[in-house]
C-alpha positions as CSV (number, residue, x, y, z in Angstrom):
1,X,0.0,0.0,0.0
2,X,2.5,2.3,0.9
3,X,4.4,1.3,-2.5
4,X,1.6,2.3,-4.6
5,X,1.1,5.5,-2.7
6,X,4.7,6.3,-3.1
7,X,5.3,5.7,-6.8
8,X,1.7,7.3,-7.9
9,X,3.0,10.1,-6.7
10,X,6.2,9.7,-8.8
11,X,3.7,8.4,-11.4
12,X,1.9,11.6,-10.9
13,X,4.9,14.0,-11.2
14,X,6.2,12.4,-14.5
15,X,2.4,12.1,-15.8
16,X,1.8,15.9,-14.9
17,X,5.6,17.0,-17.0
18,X,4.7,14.8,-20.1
19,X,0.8,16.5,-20.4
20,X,1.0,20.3,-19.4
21,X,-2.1,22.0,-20.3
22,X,-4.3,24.3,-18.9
23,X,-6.7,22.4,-17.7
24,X,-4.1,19.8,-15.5
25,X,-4.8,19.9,-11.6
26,X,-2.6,21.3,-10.1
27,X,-1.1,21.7,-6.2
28,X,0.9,18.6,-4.3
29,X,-2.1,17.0,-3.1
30,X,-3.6,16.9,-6.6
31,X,-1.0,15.4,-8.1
32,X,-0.5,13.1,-5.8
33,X,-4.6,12.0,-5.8
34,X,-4.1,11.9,-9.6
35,X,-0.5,9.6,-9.6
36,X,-2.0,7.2,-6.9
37,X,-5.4,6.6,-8.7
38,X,-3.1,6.1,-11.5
39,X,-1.2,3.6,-9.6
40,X,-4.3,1.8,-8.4
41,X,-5.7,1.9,-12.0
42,X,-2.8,0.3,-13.2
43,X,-2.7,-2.4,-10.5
44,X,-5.8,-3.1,-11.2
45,X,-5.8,-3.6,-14.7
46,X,-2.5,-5.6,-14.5
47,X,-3.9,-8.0,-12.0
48,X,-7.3,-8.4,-14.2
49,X,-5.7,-9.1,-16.9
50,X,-3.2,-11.6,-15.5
51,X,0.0,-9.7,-15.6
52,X,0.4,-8.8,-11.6
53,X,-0.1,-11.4,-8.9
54,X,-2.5,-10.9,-6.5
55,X,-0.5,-8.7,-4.4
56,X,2.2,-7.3,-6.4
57,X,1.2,-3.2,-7.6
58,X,2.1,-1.5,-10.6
59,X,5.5,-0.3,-11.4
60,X,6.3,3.2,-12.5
61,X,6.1,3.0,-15.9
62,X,2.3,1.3,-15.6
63,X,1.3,3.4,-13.1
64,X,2.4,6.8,-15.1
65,X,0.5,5.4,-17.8
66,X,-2.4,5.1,-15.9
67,X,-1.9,8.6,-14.3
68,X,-1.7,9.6,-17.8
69,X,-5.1,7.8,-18.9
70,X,-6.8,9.6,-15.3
71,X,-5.1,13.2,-16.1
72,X,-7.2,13.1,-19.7
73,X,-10.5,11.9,-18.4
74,X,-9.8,14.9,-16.0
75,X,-9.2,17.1,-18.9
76,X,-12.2,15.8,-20.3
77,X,-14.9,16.5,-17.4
78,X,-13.3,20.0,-17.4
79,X,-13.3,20.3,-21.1
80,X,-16.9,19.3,-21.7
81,X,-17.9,21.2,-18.3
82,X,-18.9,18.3,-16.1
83,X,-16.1,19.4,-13.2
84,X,-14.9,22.9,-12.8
85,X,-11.2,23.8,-13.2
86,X,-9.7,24.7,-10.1
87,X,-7.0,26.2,-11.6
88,X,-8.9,29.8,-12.1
């Protein structure tokens, strides 16, 4: 648990410096919310699927990935309206 925790927020960082736009959360708790969903994402999908034990969590490059995939659903909500951007 504490794994995940600390590489979503690595996850989160990385995710965060590969997609700037205006509409990215922003603020240390933020990013770390959006690197550890990430994280959890990924561990998720990689134990559904077969490729994690049950047990074993995402490394970093899975879990930016998922940050990634979590940052543009963000983008999305605020994009289409749906959440409000927190950044203005």
């Amino acid at each position: 648990m504490i794994r995940i925790i600390v590489i979503g927020f690595i996850a989160g960082i990385i995710a965060r410096l590969l997609s700037p736009g205006p509409n990215n959360p922003s603020g240390f708790i933020l990013t770390t919310v959006l690197g550890i969903i990430g994280a959890f994402l990924a561990t998720w999908i990689g134990q559904a699927i077969g490729h994690y034990e049950l047990g074993q969590g995402a490394g970093i490059i899975m879990s930016t990935i998922g940050a990634l995939v979590i940052l543009f659903i963000w983008n999305r909500l605020v994009a289409s309206g749906v959440l409000s951007d927190f950044n203005k």
